[in-house]
N, C-alpha and C positions, 0 to 999 in steps of 0.2 A: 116408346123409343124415340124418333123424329131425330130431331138435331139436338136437342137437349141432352140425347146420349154425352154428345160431348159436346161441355160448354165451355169456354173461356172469353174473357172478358175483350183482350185483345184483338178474336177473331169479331166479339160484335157490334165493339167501336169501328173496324174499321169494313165490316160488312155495312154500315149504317152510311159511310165516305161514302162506298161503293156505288150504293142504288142510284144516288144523285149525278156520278159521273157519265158525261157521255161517251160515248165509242162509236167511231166511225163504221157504222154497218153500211150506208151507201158506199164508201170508200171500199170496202169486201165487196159488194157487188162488181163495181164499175171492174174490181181488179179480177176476177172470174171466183172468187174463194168463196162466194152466195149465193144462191141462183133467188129470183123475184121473188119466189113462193116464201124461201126461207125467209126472205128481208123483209116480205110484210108480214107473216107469224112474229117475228121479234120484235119488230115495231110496234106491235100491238101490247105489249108488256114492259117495254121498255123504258126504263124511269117512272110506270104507273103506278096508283095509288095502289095497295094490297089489297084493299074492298076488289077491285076489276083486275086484278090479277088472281085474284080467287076464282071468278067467276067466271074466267075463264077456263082455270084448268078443272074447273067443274064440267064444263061441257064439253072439255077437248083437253085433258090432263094425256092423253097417250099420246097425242100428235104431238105438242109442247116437250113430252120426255125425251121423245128421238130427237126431236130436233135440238135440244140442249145439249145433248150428245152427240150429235154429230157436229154438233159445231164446236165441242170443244174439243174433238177428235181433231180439227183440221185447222182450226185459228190456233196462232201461238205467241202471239201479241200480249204480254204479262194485264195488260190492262182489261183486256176481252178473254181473259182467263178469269182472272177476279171477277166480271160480271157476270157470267154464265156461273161462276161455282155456286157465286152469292144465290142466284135464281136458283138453281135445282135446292139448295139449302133453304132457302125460302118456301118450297114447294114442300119440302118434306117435315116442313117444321110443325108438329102438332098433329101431323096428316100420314100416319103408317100406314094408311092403308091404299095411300100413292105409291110404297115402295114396289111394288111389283108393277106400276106400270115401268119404271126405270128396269126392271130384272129383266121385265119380257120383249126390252129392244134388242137381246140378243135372239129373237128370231129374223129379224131383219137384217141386224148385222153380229157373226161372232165375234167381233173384238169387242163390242157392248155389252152391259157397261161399263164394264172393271177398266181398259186398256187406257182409255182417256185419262183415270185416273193416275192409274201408274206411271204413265210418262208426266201430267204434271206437278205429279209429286217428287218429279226428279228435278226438278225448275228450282233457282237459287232463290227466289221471292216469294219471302218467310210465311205472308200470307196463302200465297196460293199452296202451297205445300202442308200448311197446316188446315184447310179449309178442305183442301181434297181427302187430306187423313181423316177427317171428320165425316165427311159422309160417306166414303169406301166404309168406316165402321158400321156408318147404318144400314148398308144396303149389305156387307158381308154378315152382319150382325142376325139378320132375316132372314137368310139362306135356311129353307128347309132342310137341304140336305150338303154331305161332305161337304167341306171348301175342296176346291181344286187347287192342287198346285201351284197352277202359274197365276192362280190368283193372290193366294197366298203370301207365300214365300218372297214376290218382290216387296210385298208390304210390309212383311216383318225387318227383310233388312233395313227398309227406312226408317221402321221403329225404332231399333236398335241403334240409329246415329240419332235418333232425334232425341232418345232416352237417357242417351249420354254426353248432350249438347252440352255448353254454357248457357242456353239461353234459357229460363223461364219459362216462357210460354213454349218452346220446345217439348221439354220433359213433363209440363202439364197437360199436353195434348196429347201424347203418347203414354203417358201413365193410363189415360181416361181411354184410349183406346185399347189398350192391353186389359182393361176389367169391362170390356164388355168381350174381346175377343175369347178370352180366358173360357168362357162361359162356357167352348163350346170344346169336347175332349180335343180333336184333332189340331186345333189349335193350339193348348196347353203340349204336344208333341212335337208340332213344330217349332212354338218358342225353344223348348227343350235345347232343341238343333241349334241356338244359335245365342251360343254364349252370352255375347255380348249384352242382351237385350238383359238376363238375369244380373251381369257385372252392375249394369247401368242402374238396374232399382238396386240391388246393397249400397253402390256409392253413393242414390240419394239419399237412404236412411241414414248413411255413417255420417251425412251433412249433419241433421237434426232437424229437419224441413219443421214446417206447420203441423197442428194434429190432423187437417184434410189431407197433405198430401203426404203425412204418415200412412193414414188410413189405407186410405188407394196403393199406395205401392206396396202394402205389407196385404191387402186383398189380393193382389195378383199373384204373390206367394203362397196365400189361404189356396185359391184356386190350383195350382201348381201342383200343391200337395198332395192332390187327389189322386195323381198316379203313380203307380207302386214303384213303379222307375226312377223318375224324380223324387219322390219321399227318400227314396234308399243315397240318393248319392246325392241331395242340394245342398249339405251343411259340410261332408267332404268337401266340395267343388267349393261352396262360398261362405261358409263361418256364421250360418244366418242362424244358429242356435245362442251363443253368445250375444248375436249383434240383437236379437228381438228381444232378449231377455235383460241386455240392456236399456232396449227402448220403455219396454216393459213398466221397470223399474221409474222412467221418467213420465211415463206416461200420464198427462193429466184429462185426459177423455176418456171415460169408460169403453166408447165402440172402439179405439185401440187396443186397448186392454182385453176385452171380449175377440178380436179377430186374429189376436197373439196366441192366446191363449187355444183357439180355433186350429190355428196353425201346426200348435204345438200336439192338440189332441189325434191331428192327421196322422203325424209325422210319427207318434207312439204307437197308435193303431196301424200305418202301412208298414214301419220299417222300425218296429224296436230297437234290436239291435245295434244298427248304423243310430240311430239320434240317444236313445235312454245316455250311454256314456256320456255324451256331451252334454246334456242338461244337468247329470250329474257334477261334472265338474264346473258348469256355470251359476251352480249354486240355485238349480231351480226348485228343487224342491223348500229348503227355507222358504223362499218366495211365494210358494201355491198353500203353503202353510199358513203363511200370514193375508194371502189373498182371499181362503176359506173364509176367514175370519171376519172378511167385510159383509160392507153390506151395498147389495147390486139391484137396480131396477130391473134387471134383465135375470130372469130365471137359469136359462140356459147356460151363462156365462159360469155361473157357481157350477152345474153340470159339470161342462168342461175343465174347467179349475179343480174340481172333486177327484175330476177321472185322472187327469195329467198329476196329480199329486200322489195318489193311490198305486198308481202304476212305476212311479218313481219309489216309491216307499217299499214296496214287493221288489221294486229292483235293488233295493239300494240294500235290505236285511240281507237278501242272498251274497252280500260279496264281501270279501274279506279285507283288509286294509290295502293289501298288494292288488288285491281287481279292479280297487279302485285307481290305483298309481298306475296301472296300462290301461283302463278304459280313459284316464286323463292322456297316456304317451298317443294313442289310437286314433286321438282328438286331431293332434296335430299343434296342440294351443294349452301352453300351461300357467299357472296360475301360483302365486304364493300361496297355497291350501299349505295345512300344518303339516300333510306329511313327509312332503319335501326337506322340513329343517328338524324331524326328529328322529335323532341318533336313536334311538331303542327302531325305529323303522328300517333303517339303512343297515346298523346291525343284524337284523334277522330276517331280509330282504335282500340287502343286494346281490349275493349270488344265485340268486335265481334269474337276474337276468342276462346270466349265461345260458338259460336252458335254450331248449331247440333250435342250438348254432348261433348263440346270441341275439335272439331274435328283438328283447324289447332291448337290448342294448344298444344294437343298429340304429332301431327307430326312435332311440334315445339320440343319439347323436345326428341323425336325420334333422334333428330341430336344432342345430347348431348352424344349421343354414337358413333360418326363417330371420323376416325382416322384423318382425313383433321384436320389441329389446326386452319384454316383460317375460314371454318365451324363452328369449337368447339367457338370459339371464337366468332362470332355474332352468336349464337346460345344463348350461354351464356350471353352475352351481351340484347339480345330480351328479354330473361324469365325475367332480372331485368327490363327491360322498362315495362313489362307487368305489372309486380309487384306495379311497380312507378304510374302508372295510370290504373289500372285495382281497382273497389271498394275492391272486394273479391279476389285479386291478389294472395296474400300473404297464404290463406287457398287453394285456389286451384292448386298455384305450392304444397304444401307441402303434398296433398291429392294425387298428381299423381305423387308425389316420386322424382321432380326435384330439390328441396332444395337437398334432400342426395348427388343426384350428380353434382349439384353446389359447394359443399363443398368440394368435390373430388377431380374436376378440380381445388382448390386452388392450390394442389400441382401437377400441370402436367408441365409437361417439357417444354413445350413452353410457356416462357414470355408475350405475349398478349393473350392468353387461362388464364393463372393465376390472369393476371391485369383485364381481365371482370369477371371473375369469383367470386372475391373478390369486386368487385361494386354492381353483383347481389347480392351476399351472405348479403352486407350491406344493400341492399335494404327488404332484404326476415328479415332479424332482427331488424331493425327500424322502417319498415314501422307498424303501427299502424293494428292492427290484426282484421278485420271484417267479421263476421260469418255471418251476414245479409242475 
């Protein structure tokens, strides 16, 4: 584990500044913020070579942890926050089996260790907020048992801004700790809780990151999927059946490819129902067909790949052209698939999505409000085929309000949303009006 848990390059350029700088510890004394005993323990480590800073906390690593801690409890000087974070990081580097002298300063004091850290990971300077994320992961990371709460929780909401920063080393530091916290169930429960931090890895992938920080953030999704909760509602909530399966498709690292594929095996085995639709209509099984067909250093990965195809194939025999046209409406997200533009389908189709009160007719026009223009677009495109072959077509788009917003989308910004849009509309005004 140590600090290598989470590494970045950032934090060790400028933990290297750090060591060398000095900080006024006499100054903390004279002003009462030190007492002697403390200011000659730090003095002893202070700017020293790592040989005698080892060898110290070999024979006094537990006096050194409190007092690291308590001094970052009480100093709040950005400068004398960077040097203390650097030292406990230094301590734990290479060396797991110092982390419980840091765990067990909470019999001396309960706000240790965690509270030091949570307040200066509220601090605007970039380093100390990323340096404290880094080892609250190692030290939460080792917890034999539950995380608590209020340990917890305020760490994840920092995750969740740092995840969806602009910065770089933000979202790389927070990825890195989200795939070790992942690890543990009650954490994958708590991310759950807080939207945001899942928002933040979809909109790195939809970036097209590197294949490492592919990897990583579509691991913490691997992770994710393990509970029957999340499996059932992630690709409702964030569209991450499409988005993987286009990564997928670009992927040129096999461990990506292998931890998609992982993903996808979760997600069939917890919650069929809610994911098979959507891989159907992202065209995954072609895909696991032609992925069989390779050849993978990794055994497991064909596995997986076998099973996710298999499962798709047993789903996909059982359903008839129309299961498919509502497990695509059910998605939320559709697609130019052929059956959208064939008349022999809409003829002997479309009134059946009058049955039970209209139901996929609703949630056909539901998508008339999504911002996808590929969506908007056979969305728009379907209400006119409805129209064109439905008897009472024509009265019941205009009963549930989807002529108004047909006429809307005449003028949307995207050229094929405009051009169906104005097909439908001519169908909703020509077609012959029956009330029957």
């Amino acid at each position: 584990m140590s600090a290598s848990l989470v590494s970045n390059a950032y934090l060790d350029e400028h933990s290297a500044k750090i060591r060398s700088k000095p900080v006024p510890w006499e100054g903390y004394q004279r002003a009462g913020l030190v007492t002697s005993e403390e200011l000659s323990l730090i003095k002893k480590v202070d700017r020293q070579p790592r040989a005698k800073t080892e060898s110290i906390l070999i024979s006094d690593g537990q006096t050194y942890a409190l007092l690291y801690l308590r001094l970052l409890k009480k100093l709040q000087r950005v400068d004398t926050m960077q040097c203390l974070l650097v030292l406990i990081a230094d301590a734990l580097l290479d060396h797991d089996e110092r982390i419980p002298l840091f765990t067990r300063t909470a019999q001396s004091d309960p706000d240790l260790p965690y509270a030091p850290f949570l307040r200066t990971m509220e601090t605007q300077d970039e380093f100390v907020q990323l340096k404290s994320a880094q080892i609250l992961t190692i030290l939460l990371s080792a917890e034999s048992t539950p995380l608590q709460h209020q340990h917890l929780q305020p760490f994840l909401r920092v995750l969740a801004a740092l995840v969806q920063s602009t910065s770089a080393n933000k979202r790389d530091v927070a990825v890195q700790c989200l795939e070790a916290l992942l690890a543990r169930p009650e954490c994958r429960k708590a991310v759950w809780a807080i939207p945001g931090i899942i928002a933040g890895l979809v909109e790195i992938l939809r970036h097209k990151p590197g294949p490492q920080m592919c990897y990583q953030v579509i691991f913490c999704l691997w992770l994710l999927s393990f509970e029957q909760d999340i499996a059932e509602q992630i690709n409702k909530r964030f569209e991450i059946v499409p988005l993987l399966t286009s990564v997928a498709h670009e992927a040129a690292k096999e461990k990506v490819t292998r931890v998609i594929i992982a993903t996808f095996r979760n997600l069939v085995t917890k919650a069929p129902s809610a994911n098979l639709p959507a891989m159907l209509v992202s065209e995954l099984l072609p895909f696991t067909k032609n992925l069989a067909a390779g050849k993978w250093s990794d055994e497991d990965i064909l596995e997986d790949i076998q099973f996710v195809r298999d499962e798709l194939e047993t789903n996909f025999a059982s359903l008839t052209t129309y299961d498919v046209y509502t497990s695509e409406l059910a998605t939320g997200r559709l697609a130019w698939t052929p059956v959208h533009e064939s008349e022999e389908f809409w003829r002997e189709n479309a009134h059946k999505l009058n049955e039970r009160d209209y139901a996929q007719m609703k949630a056909l026009i539901q998508l008339l409000d999504r911002d996808d223009p590929v969506t908007l677009a056979v969305a728009v495109h379907d209400v006119g085929q409805y129209v064109k072959h439905c008897e009472r077509g024509k009265k019941i788009v205009t009963d549930l309000g989807a002529k108004a917003r047909a006429m809307e989308l005449m003028t949307h910004s995207d050229p094929d949303v405009r051009y169906h849009a104005l097909l439908a509309v001519q169908q909703l005004v020509s077609h012959p009006w029956t009330t029957a």
